[in-house]
Each structure stands twice: as C-alpha cells, then as structure tokens.
N, C-alpha and C positions, 0 to 999 in steps of 0.2 A: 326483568330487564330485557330489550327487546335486541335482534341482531344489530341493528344500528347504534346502537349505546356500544358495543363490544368489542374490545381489538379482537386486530387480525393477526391471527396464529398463521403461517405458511408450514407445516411439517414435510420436508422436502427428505423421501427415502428413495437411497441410491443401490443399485447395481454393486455387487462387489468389482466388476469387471471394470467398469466404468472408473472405480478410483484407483484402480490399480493402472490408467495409462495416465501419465503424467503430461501430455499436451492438454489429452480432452479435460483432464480433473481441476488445471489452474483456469481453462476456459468454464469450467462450471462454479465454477467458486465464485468468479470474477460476476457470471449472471447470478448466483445467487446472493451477494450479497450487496445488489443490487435492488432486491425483492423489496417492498415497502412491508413495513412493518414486524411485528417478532418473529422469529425464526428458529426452528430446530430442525436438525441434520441427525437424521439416523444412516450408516452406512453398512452393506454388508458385505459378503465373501466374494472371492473370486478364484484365481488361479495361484496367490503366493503362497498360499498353503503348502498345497499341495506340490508346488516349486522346491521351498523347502523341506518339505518331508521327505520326498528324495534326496537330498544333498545330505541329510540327517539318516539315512536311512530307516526313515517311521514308511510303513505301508497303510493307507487309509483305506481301510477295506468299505465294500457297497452292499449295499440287503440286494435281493434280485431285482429293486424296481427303481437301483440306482442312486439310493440315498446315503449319503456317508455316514458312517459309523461312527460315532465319536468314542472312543474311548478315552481310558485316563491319556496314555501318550498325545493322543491325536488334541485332547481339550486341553493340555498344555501349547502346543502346537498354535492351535487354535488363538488362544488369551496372547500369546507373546506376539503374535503375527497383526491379530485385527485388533486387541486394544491396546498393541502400542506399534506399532510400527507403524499402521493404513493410520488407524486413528490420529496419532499426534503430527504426522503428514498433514495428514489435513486441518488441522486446527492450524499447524504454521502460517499456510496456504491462506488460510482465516483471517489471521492476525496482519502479515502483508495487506489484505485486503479491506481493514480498518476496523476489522470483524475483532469484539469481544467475546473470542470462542474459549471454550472449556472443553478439555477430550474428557469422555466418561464413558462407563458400562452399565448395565443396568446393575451390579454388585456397587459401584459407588451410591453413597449416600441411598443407602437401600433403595435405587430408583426404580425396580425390576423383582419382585420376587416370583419363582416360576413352581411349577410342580413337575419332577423328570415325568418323560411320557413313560407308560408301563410297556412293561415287556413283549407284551403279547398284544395281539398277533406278531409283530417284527421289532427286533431289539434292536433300538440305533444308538444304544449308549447313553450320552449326558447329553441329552438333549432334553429342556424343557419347555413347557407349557405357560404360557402368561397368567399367573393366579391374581397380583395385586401389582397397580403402580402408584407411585409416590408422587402424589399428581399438586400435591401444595409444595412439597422440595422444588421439582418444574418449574411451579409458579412463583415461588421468589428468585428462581435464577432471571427466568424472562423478564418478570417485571425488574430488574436493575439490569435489562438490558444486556444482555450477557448471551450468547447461543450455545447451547448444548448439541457436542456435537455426539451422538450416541453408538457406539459399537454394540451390538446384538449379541450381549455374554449374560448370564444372570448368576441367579443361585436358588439356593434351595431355601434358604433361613438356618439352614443345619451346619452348615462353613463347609456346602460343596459347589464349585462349579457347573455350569451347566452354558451349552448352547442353545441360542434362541434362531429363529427363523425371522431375519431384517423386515421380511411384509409385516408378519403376524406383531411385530415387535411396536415398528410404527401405527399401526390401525390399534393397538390397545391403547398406546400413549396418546394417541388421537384422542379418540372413545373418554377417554378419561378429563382431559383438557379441554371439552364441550362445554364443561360446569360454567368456565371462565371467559370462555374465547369463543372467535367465528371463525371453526377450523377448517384449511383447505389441505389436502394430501396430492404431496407431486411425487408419483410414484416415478423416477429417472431409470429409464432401460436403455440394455447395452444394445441393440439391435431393432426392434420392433416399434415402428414409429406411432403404435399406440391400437386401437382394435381396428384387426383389417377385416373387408368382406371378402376380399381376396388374399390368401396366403404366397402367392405366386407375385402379385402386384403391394409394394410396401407400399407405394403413394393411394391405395385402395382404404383411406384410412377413414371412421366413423366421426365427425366432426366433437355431434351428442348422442349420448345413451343413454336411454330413459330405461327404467325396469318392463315396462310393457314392449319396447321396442326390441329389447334385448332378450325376452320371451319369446319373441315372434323369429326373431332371426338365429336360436340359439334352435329352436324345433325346425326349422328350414333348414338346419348346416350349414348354415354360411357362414357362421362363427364358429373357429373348430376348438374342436373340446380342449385342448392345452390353453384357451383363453380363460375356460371357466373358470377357474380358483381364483384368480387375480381379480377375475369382473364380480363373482361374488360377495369376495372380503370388501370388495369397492362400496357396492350396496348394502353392504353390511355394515359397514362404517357411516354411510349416509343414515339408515335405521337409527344409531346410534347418536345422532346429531351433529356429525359431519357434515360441512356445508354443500362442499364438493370434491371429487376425486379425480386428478387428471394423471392421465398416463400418454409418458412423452420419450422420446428417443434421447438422448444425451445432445446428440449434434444438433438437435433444436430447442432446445433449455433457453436459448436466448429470445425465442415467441412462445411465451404461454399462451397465446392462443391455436396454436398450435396442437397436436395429437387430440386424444380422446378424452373429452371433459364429461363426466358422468355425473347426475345430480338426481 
C-alpha cells in the first residue's frame, strides 16, 4: 500500500508547560482540532507538580544533572496531577471543541508497557523505558474517530507504575502507527520557535533540516548541543517511517508552516 492510499495520522506532543497555561492551551486545542484528519495528543509535565508537592509537603529531589527523581511519593504525585487533573482538562477543552477525545495513560488498556530504567550509573526511580505499544488498541480507537489524548505514565506488566518521558513517549507510539498510517509528529514547545542558528535571535529559525544539513551545521556549532536530543529522536523517528517532524512554538500552532519541519 503506497503513502497515498494511507490516512493521515497528525501525532501532536506537547510541552507540559504549555498546558498548564490556560489562555495559550484553549487557543491550542482550538488549532488542533482543526487539523484534517486523525489525531492523537500526547501531553507532558510542567510546573503543577512540583506546585503541589510543595503545598503537600513531598520534596522532589534531582540526580546532579538535574533530572527528578521519581520515587513512590513523588509517582503518586505525579499519576494524580498529569493523568487526571492536566489530562481530563484537556480532553474537556476537546469535547467543547467537537472533539471525540478519550483521557488515557499508557497503563490504560495496556497502551504502554515500559522496562524501569536500571539503577546504575544514576537512579531516577520509576521512571521507564518504552519496551512494547498497543498499536491495534490505537488503531481501533482512531478508526471510530475517536482522539486519544495520552498522559506519559506507564508500567511495568508487574502492577507497578512508572514515569515515561512525553518525547520518547510519542516517537515510539509514532514508530509503531507507521504499519497503518502517513505519520506527521508536531512536537508543541513552550519557548523556542523551532531550530535556531542563532540562540540569541528566536526569529533565526531553520525553515527545513535535512540529515546532511544538520551534519554540517551540527560540526560548525551553529546548532548548540541542548538541540541534539530533540533533532535526533526527530531523525530517528523519520528512520522509522515517520513521514515528517515538525517542531513549533505554541504561539504559532496556528501556521504549520511555520518552525522547523525535518523530513
């Protein structure tokens, strides 16, 4: 079956930032559910967490390079904050918006099974690793039309919790939904209007990035290394049979042609 025969998948992963503000998140709803054709919404973390675990007095402690620690308190924390509070927010948001959304985790309908990351070198808790996704449960939701909106939780198989990382989250669900679909990934960031060659100048933005192009300016420094992880899972996901990957600011969600389209 060739790309023209194929719907089009949009997999639109967000910022935790971004849906934690309630202006910009009903203006993002509003462009996304305007997108042509099926739809899934991965969303991630932000700052309410961490709002409330202060208020609860939990301390979210950091390894040295800055990465939060999940333990049991904090992955309680965690599951009651982003898969129900940010989560079924936004599926409201959805349903106003004529959207047949569904809030879910990847622990629902075993959408997500993960493997915790090991201990060593740096223990961050329950935090896992994307082993397997339930990529035909996916696809009878979409095909009846239906949007999955997905909060970045999993588990183990074992009946433990686990946190996932919302990038790593959507580029596997991607990865896996290539079988069916012509997938595009709108990766929605809270600040950064997509890859700059200048870090100083936002409107310095790379229209297209090609993998040879991205070679070339990645060994010149002009793209600074906090871009790499994001630009590589990008090409990683295209490898995979992702169509294209675009990385866009929030505040211009409403031009996809707009930010950095990678293919």
């Amino acid at each position: 079956m060739t790309n023209l025969m194929r719907k089009k998948l949009t997999i639109v992963n967000v910022d935790g930032v971004v849906v934690e503000d309630p202006q910009n998140l009903r203006a993002l709803i509003r462009d996304f559910a305007a997108i042509e054709g099926l739809k899934l919404f991965v969303h991630g973390e932000g700052t309410m967490a961490s709002m409330v675990a202060e208020k609860m007095g939990i301390t979210i402690r950091q390894t040295s390079d800055g990465r939060d620690i999940i333990d049991d308190r904090v992955m309680d924390l965690v599951t009651m904050v982003y898969g129900g509070l940010v989560n079924k927010r936004l599926v409201a948001i959805m349903q106003w918006r004529g959207l047949n959304a569904v809030g879910l985790t990847g622990v629902d309908l075993n959408l997500v099974q993960s493997t915790k990351l090991p201990v060593k070198p740096v223990n961050v808790g329950r935090v896992g690793m994307v082993r397997r996704v339930n990529s035909s449960m996916l696809i009878k939701l979409l095909e009846e039309n239906v949007v999955p909106v997905i909060a970045p939780l999993t588990h183990d198989g074992k009946g433990n919790l686990l946190n996932g990382d919302v990038k790593m989250f959507a580029y596997e669900i991607a990865r896996t939904l290539t079988i069916a679909y012509d997938v595009t990934i709108i990766n929605v960031m809270g600040e950064e209007n997509g890859v700059l060659t200048n870090e100083n100048n936002p409107d310095s933005v790379i229209p297209m990035l090609r993998r040879t192009q991205y070679k070339a300016l990645r060994e010149m420094g002009i793209i600074k290394p906090s871009a790499f992880p994001t630009i590589d899972n990008a090409f990683s996901a295209i490898d995979h049979g992702v169509g294209e990957v675009v990385l866009i600011n929030a505040a211009r969600f409403s031009d996809l042609q707009a930010g950095t389209h990678i293919k």
